[in-house]
Structure formats: C-alpha cells, structure tokens
C-alpha positions as YAML, in Angstrom:
chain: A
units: angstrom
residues:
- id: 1
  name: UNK
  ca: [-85.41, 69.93, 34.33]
- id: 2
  name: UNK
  ca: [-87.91, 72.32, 35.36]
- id: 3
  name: UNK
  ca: [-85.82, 73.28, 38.69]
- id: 4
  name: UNK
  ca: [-82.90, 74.80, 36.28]
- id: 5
  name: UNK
  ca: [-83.31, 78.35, 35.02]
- id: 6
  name: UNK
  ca: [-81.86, 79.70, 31.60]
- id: 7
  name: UNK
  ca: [-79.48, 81.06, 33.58]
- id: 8
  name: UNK
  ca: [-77.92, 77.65, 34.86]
- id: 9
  name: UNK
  ca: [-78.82, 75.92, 31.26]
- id: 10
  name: UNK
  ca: [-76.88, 78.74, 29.31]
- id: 11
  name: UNK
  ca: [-73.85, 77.74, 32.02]
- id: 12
  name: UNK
  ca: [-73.81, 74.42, 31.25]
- id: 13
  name: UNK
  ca: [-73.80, 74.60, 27.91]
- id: 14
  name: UNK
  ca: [-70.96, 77.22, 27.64]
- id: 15
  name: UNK
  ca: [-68.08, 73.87, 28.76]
- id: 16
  name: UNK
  ca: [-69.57, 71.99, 25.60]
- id: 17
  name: UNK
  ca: [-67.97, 71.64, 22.36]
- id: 18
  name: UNK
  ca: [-70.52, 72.28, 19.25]
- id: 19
  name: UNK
  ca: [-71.18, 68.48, 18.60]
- id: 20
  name: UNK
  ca: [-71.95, 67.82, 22.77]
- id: 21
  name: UNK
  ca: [-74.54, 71.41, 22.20]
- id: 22
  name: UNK
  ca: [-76.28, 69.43, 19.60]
- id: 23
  name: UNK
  ca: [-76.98, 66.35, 21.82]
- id: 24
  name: UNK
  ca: [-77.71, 69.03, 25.03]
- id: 25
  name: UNK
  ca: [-80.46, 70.27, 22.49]
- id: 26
  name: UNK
  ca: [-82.17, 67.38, 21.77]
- id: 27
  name: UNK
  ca: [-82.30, 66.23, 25.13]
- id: 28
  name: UNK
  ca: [-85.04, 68.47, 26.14]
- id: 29
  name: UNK
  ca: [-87.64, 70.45, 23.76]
- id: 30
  name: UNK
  ca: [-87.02, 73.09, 26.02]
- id: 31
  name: UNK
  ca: [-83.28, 73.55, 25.12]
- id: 32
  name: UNK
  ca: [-83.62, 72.94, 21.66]
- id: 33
  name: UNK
  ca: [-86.57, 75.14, 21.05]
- id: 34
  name: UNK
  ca: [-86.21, 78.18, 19.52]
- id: 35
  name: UNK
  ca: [-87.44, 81.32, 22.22]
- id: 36
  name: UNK
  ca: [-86.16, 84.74, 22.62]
- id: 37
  name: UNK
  ca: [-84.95, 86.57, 19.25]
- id: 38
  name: UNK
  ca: [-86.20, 83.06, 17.57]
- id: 39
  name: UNK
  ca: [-82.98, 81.40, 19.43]
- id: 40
  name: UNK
  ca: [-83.27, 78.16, 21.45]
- id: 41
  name: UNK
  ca: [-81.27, 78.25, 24.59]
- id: 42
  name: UNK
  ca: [-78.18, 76.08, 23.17]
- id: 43
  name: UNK
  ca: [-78.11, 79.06, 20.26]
- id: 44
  name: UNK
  ca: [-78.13, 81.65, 23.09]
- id: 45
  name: UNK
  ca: [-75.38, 79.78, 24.70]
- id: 46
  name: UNK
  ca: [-73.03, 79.69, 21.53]
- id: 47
  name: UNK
  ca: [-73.63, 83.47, 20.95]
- id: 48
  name: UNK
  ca: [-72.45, 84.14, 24.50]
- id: 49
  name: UNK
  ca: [-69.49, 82.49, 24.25]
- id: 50
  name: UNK
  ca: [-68.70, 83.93, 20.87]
- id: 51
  name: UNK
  ca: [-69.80, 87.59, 22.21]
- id: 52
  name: UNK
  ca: [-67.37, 86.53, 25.05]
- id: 53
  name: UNK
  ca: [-64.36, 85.96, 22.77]
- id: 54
  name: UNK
  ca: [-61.15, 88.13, 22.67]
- id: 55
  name: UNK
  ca: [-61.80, 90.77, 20.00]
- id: 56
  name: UNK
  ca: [-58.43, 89.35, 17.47]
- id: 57
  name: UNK
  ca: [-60.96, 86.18, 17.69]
- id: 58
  name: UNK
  ca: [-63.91, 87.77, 16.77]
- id: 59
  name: UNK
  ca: [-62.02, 89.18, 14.14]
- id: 60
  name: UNK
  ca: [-61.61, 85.59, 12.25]
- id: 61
  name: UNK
  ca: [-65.08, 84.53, 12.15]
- id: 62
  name: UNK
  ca: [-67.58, 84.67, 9.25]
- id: 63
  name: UNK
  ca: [-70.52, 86.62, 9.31]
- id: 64
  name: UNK
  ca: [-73.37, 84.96, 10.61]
- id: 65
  name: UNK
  ca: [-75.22, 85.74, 7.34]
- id: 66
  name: UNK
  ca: [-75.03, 82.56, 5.22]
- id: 67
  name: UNK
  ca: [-74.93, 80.90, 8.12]
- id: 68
  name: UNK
  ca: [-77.16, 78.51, 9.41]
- id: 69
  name: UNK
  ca: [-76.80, 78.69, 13.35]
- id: 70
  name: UNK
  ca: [-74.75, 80.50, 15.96]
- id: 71
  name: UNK
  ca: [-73.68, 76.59, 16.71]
- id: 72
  name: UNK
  ca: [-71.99, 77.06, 12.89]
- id: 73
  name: UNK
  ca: [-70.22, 79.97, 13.73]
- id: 74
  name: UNK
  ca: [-69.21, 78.58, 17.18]
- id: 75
  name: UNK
  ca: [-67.48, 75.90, 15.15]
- id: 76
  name: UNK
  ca: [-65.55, 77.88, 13.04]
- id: 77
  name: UNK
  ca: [-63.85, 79.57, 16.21]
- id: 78
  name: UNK
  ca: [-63.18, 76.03, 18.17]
- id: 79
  name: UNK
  ca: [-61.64, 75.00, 14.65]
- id: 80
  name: UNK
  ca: [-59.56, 78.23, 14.69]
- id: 81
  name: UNK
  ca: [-58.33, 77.93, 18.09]
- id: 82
  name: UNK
  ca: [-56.91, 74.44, 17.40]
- id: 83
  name: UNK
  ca: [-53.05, 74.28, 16.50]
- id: 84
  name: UNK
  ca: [-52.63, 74.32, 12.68]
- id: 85
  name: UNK
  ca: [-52.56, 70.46, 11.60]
- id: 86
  name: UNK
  ca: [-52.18, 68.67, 8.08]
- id: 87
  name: UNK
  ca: [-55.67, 67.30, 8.58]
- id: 88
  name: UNK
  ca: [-56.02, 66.41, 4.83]
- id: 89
  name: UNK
  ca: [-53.43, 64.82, 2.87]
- id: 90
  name: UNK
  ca: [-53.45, 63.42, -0.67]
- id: 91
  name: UNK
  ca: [-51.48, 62.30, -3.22]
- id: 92
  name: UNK
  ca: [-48.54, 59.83, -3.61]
- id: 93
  name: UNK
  ca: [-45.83, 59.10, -0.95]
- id: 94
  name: UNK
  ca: [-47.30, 61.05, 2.04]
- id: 95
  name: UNK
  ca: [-48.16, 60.15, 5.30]
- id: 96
  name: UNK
  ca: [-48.47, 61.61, 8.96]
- id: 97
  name: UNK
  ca: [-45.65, 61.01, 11.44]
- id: 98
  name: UNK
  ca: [-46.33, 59.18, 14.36]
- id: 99
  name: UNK
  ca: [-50.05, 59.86, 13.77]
- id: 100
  name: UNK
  ca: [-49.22, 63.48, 14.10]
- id: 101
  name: UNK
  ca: [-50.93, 65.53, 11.91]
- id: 102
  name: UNK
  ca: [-49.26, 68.68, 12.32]
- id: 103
  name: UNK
  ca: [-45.86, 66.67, 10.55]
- id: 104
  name: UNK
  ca: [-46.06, 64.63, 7.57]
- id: 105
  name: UNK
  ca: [-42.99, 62.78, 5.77]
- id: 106
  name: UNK
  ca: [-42.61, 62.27, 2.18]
- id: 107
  name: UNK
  ca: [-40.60, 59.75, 0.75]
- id: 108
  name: UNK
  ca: [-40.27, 58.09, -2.78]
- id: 109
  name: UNK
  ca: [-40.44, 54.51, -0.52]
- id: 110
  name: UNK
  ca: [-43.39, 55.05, 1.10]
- id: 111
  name: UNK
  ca: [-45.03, 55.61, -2.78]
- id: 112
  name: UNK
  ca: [-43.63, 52.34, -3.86]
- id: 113
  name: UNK
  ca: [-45.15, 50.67, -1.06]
- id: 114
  name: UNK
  ca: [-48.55, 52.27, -2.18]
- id: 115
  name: UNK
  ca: [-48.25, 51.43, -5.57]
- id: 116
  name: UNK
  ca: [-47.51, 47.77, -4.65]
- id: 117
  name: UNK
  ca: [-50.21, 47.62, -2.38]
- id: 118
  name: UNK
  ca: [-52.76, 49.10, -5.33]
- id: 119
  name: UNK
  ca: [-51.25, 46.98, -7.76]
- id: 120
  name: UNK
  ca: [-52.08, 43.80, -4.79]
- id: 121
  name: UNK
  ca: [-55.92, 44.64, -5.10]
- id: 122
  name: UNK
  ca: [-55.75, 44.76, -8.95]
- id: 123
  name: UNK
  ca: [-54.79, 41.32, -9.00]
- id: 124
  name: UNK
  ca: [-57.20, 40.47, -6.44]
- id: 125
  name: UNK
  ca: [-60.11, 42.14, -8.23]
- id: 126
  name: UNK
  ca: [-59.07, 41.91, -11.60]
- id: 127
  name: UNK
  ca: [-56.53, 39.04, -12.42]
- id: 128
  name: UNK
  ca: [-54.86, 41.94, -14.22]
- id: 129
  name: UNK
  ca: [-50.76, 40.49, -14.56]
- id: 130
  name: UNK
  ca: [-49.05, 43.49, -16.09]
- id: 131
  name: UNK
  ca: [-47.39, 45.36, -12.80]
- id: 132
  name: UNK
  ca: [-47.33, 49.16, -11.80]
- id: 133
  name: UNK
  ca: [-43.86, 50.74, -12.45]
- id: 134
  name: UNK
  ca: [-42.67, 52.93, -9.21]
- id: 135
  name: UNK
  ca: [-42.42, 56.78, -10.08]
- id: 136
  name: UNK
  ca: [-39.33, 58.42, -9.81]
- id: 137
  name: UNK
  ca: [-40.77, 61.69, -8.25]
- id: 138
  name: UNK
  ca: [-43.62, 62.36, -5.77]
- id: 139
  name: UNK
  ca: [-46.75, 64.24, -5.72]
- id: 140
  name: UNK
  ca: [-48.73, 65.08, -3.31]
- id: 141
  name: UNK
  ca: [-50.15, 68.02, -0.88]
- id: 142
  name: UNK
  ca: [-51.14, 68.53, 2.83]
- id: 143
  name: UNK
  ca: [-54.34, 70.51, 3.50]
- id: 144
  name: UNK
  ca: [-54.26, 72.67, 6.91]
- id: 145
  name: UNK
  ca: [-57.39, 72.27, 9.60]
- id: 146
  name: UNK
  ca: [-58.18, 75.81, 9.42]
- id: 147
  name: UNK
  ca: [-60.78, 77.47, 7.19]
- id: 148
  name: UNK
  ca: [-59.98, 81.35, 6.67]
- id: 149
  name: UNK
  ca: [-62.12, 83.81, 5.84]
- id: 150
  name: UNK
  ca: [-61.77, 86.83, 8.01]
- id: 151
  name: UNK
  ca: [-59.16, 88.76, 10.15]
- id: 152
  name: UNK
  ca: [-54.91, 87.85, 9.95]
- id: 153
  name: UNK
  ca: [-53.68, 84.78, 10.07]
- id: 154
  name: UNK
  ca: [-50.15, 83.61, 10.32]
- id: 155
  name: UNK
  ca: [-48.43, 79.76, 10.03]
- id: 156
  name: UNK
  ca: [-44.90, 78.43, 10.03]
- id: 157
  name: UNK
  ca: [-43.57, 75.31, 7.98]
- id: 158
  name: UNK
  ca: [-40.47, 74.12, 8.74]
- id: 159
  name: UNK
  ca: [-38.85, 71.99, 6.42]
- id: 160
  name: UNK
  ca: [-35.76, 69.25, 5.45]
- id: 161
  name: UNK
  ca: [-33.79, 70.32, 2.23]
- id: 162
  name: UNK
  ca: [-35.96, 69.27, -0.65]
- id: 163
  name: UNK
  ca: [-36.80, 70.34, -4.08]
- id: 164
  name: UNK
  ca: [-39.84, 71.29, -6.09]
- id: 165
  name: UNK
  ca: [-42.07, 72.17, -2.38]
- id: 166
  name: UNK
  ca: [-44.41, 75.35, -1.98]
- id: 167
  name: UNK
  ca: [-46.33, 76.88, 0.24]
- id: 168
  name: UNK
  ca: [-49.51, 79.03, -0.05]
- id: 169
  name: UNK
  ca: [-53.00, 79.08, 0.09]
- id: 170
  name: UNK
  ca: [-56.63, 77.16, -1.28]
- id: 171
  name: UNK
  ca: [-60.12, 77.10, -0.81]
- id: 172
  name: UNK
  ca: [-61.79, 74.50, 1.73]
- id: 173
  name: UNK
  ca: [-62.57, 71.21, -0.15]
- id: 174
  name: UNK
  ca: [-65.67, 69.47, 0.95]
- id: 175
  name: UNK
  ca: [-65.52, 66.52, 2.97]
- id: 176
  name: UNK
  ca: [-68.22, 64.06, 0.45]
- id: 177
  name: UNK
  ca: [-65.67, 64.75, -2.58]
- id: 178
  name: UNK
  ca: [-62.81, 63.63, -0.40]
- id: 179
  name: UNK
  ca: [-64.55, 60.52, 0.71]
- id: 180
  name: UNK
  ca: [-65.54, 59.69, -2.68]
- id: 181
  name: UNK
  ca: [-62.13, 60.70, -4.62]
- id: 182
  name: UNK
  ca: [-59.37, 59.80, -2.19]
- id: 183
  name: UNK
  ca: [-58.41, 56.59, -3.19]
- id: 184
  name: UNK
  ca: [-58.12, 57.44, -6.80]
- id: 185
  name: UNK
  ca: [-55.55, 60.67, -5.79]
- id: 186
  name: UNK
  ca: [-52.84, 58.03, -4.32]
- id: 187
  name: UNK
  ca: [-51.01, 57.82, -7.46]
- id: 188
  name: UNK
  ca: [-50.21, 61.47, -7.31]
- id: 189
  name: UNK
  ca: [-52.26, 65.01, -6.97]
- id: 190
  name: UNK
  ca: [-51.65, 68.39, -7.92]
- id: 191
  name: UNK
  ca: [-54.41, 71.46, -7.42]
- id: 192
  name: UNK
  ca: [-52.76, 72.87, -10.60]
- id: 193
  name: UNK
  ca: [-53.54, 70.34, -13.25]
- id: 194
  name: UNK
  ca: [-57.53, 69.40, -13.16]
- id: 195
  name: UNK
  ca: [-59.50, 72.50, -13.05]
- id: 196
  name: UNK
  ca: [-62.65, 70.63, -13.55]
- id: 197
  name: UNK
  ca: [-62.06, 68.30, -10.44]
- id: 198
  name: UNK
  ca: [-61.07, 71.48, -7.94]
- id: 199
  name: UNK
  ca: [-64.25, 72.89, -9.03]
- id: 200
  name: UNK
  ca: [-66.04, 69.77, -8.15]
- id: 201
  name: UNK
  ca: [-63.74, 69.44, -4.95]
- id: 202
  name: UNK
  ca: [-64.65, 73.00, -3.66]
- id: 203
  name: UNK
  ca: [-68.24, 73.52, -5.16]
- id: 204
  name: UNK
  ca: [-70.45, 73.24, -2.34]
- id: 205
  name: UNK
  ca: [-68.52, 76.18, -0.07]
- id: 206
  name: UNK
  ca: [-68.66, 78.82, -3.35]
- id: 207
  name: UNK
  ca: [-71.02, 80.91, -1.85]
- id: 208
  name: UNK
  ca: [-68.28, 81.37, 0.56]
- id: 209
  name: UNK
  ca: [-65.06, 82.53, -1.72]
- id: 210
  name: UNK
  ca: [-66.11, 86.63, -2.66]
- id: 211
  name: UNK
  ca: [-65.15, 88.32, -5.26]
- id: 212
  name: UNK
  ca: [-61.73, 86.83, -5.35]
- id: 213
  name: UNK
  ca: [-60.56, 84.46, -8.64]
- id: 214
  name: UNK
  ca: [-57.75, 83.27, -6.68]
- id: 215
  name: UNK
  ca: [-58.79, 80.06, -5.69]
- id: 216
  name: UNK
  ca: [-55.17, 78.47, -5.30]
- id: 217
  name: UNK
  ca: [-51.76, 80.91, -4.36]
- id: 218
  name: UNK
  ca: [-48.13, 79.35, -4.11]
- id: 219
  name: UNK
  ca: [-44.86, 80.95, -2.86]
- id: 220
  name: UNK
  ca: [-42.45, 78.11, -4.31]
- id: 221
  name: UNK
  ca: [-39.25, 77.61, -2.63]
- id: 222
  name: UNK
  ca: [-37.27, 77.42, -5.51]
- id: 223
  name: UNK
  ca: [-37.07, 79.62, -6.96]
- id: 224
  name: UNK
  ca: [-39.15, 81.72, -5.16]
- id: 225
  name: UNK
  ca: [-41.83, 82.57, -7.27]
- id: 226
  name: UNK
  ca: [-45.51, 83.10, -7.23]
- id: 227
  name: UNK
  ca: [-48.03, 80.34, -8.74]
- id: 228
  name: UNK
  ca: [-52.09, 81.11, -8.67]
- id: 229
  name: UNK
  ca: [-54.90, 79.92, -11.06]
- id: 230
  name: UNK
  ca: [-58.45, 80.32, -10.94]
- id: 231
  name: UNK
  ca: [-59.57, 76.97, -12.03]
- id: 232
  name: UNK
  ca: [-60.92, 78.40, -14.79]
- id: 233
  name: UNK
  ca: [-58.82, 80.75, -17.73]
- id: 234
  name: UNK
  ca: [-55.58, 81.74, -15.90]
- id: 235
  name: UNK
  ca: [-52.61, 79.80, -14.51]
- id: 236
  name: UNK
  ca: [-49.29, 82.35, -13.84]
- id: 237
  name: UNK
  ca: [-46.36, 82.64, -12.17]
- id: 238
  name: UNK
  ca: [-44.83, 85.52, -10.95]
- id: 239
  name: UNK
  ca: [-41.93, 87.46, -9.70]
- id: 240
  name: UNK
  ca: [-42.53, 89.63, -7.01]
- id: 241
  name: UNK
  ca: [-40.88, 92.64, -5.06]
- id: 242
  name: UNK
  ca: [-38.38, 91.17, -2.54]
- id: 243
  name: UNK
  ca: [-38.56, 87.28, -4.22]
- id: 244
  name: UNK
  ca: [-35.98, 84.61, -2.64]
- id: 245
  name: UNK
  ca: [-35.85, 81.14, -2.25]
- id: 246
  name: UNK
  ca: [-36.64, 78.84, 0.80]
- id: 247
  name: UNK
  ca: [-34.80, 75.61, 0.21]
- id: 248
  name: UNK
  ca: [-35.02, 74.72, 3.75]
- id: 249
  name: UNK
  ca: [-35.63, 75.94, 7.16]
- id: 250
  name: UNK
  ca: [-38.60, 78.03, 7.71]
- id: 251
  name: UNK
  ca: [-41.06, 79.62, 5.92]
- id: 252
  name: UNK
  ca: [-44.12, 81.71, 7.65]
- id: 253
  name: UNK
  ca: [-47.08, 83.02, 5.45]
- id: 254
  name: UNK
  ca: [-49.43, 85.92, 6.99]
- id: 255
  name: UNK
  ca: [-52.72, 85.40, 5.24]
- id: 256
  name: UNK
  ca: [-54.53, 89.23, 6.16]
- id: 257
  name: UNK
  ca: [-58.09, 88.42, 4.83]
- id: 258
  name: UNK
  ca: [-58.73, 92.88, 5.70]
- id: 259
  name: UNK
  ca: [-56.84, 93.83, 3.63]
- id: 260
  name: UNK
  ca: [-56.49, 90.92, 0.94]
- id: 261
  name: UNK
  ca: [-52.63, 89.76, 1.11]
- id: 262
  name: UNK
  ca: [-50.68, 86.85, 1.22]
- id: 263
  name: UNK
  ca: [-47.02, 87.77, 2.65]
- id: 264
  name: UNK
  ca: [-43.84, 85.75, 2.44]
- id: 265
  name: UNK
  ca: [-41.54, 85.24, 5.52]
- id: 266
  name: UNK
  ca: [-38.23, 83.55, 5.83]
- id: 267
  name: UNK
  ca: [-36.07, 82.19, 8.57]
- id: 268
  name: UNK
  ca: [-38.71, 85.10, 10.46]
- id: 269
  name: UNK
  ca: [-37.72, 87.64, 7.88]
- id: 270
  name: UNK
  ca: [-40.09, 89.54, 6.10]
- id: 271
  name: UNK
  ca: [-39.66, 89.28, 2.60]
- id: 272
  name: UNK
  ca: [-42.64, 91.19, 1.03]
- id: 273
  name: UNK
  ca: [-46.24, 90.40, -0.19]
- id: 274
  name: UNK
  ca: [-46.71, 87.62, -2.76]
- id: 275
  name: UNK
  ca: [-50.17, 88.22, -4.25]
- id: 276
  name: UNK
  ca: [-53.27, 90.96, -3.39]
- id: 277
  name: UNK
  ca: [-57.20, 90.79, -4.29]
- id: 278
  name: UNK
  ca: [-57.52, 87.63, -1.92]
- id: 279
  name: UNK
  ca: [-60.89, 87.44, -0.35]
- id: 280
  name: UNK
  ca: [-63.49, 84.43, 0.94]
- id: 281
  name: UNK
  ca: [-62.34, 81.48, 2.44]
- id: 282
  name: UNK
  ca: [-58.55, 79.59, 2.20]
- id: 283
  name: UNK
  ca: [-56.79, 76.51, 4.24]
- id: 284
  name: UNK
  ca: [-53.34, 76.40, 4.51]
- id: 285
  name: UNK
  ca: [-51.61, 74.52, 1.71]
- id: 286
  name: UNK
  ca: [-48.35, 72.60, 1.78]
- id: 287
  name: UNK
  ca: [-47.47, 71.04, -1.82]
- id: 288
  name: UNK
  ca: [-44.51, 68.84, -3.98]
- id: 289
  name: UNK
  ca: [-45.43, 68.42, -7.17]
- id: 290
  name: UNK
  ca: [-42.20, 66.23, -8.74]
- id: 291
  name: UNK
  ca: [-39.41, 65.82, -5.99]
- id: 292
  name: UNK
  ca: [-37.06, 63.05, -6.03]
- id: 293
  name: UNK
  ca: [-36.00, 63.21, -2.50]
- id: 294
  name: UNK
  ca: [-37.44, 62.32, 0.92]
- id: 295
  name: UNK
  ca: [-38.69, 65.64, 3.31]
- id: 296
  name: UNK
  ca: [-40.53, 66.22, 6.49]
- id: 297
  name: UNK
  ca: [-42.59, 68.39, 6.66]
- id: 298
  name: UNK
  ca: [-43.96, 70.23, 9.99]
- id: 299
  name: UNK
  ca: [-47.03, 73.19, 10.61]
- id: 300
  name: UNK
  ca: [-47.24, 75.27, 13.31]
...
C-alpha cells in the first residue's frame, strides 16, 4: 500500500460508488484517516468528483452544512443522476410492473388478492372466522427515488384514463418508519388523512425542510386543482391561474427549489405555477386516493 501515492488512491476511488468508498476506507487506516483540511483520502476523493460535476449538478445538491461527510453529499448526486423510479409504494392495490420501478399498475384485483392474503394470516394467527370485505375503490401512492432540495427539477407521468389520481410533491420519509409501518398501510394510505403519522414518517429529515409549511402539494387531474397541508392546522385546495384537467396522457411537474415553485405541464404544455413558498427537501409523489378503475402508471 505504501508504493501508491494520494494521487493514485484519490484515482481509484473516483470509479466507486459511495457504499464501495466506505469499504475502500476501512481497508487501510491510511485511507480512512482523516489528513489534509481534517479529510481522509476517500473524503478528498468524493469532493473531487463532486467539484468535478457539471455546474446544473452542482446546482441540486445540499449544502454540506448539516451534513455529515462529503461521502453524504456524494450520495445525494449518484441518487440524483439515477432515472426517476417509484422506489416506495404503499397502500392498497399497487404494485411494480415487471419489477420495474419506474411503472406501477393499480388495480381493484390486485387489492382483493391482498386483502385475502391478510385475511389468510388472521386465521392463521388468530382463528379469527369473520372475513375481510373487498373495497370498492383503491388507495394508495408511489414515492419517487429522488430527494430534492436544491436547483430545478423536472419529471413526466404518463398515465391510462383513470379517476381520482394526482400528482405533486412530499417530503422524504425515513426508511425505519417504512420498515416498521408498511404492512399495516396495505389496506389503503393517503398523506392527507393522518397528520400525526406523516410527522412521525418524516421526523428524522426536519432539519432538512426550511422555512416552508408545505410539506405535501397536489395538482389533481380532475379537476385540476391544487391540494397542500402542513400536517399540522391547514389542509386547502385551490384554483389556480391557468387550472385544467389531466385525465390521461401526460403530466410533467418542474419542481424550481431557487425560486420556490411547483409548475403544472400538460401533454408538454405549460399550464402555469400551482403553488409558491416551497423550500427544503421533496420526492416526487404519485397518488389515488378512491378510484374504481384499474391504471398504469409510469415516471420518467
């Protein structure tokens, strides 16, 4: 190890993704140990690459300051770069297709099959006999890969015709709450109706959010309106300048975290901006909160 300069370490580790810089660091004390500017060499290497970024790149990441290690921030820009994916979903009736996780189908079937399937392990657990009636509608959201915070942003959905679907916006939920809740959100979820549990689902990325109380934004494609809350006092929705419906096709939001807007496009028109004062951090959000009919769904 001694034969390699920094020079030839800092190479190497710029081909690594974060997680193989972590293992490269504890490898050797002399990688992982903290040296010039209090970096270690690994640390040096994720600055260079993020130094080495295209500016519109640079543009998207957080400030270092909150941050624990350049390795962090190097993260959030290999999470950026990926294509936008459905890498959460919850609720009743959903599933990826083909594994893909960039399109996700809905279907009233597929939340029968669920419910039987739940109502199998009561019996097994329990000896419970009364049965789960099938709902008539679905509910459920996809929750995009990418976490937001600085810099423009823009992502496509297209869609089948379906009712009762939106599109917007919602801070980052932590990965412990989904682990520990999932299971119980099968029978349907909605980021509009338990305050106290979005709080919980979001709380440890807070520090994150700004001065922003819009913690969860919806343009909904019928009829076209604008849904937000803050988890807390307010719940609206709102007509705003240049308002239509999107009952199918596609539908592009441009999340511009400089300025603080969220604006509406459709079929690649511009229709106008549905809601200012947005700061912090957002995913992509992809909801259908009481549809009776099947959709696919696809981000890009």
């Amino acid at each position: 190890m001694k034969t390699l300069t920094d020079d030839a370490v800092l190479h190497i580790a710029s081909f690594f993704d974060t997680v193989d810089m972590l293992n490269f660091a504890q490898t050797c004390r002399r990688f992982g140990r903290r040296q010039h500017a209090d970096l270690s060499l690994v640390e040096q290497g994720a600055r260079q690459l993020i130094d080495s970024a295209p500016t519109y790149e640079k543009n998207w990441l957080p400030h270092k300051k909150g941050r624990t290690t350049w390795i962090e921030v190097y993260h959030e820009l290999l999470k950026l770069r990926a294509p936008p994916s459905f890498d959460l979903i919850l609720g009743s009736g959903i599933n990826h297709v083909n594994k893909n996780k960039y399109h996700v189908y809905v279907s009233l079937r597929e939340q029968y099959e669920e419910q039987q399937l739940q109502q199998a392990k009561l019996l097994i657990r329990r000896k419970r006999s009364h049965s789960i009636l099938p709902s008539s509608v679905v509910s459920c959201v996809g929750i995009g890969n990418h976490i937001m915070s600085h810099g423009k942003h823009f992502v496509k959905f297209t869609m089948t015709r379906v009712e009762k679907i939106s599109f917007g916006i919602i801070r980052p939920f932590d990965e412990y709450w989904v682990d520990e809740n999932g299971d119980s959100c099968k029978n349907g979820f909605s980021p509009f109706e338990s305050w106290s549990d979005m709080i919980d689902a979001t709380s440890s990325r807070r520090k994150y959010w700004g001065a922003s109380n819009v913690h969860c934004c919806l343009y909904k494609a019928y009829p076209g309106s604008c849904q937000w809350t803050d988890w807390e006092t307010t719940q609206t929705i709102d007509d705003w300048y240049g308002m239509e419906h999107a009952l199918d096709g596609d539908v592009g939001l441009l999340l511009d975290l400089d300025v603080g807007t969220l604006s509406v496009y459709k079929n690649r028109q511009r229709l106008g901006i549905i809601k200012d004062g947005l700061s912090g951090e957002y995913c992509w959000l992809m909801s259908i909160q009481g549809a009776s009919n099947s959709t696919a769904v696809q981000i890009k």
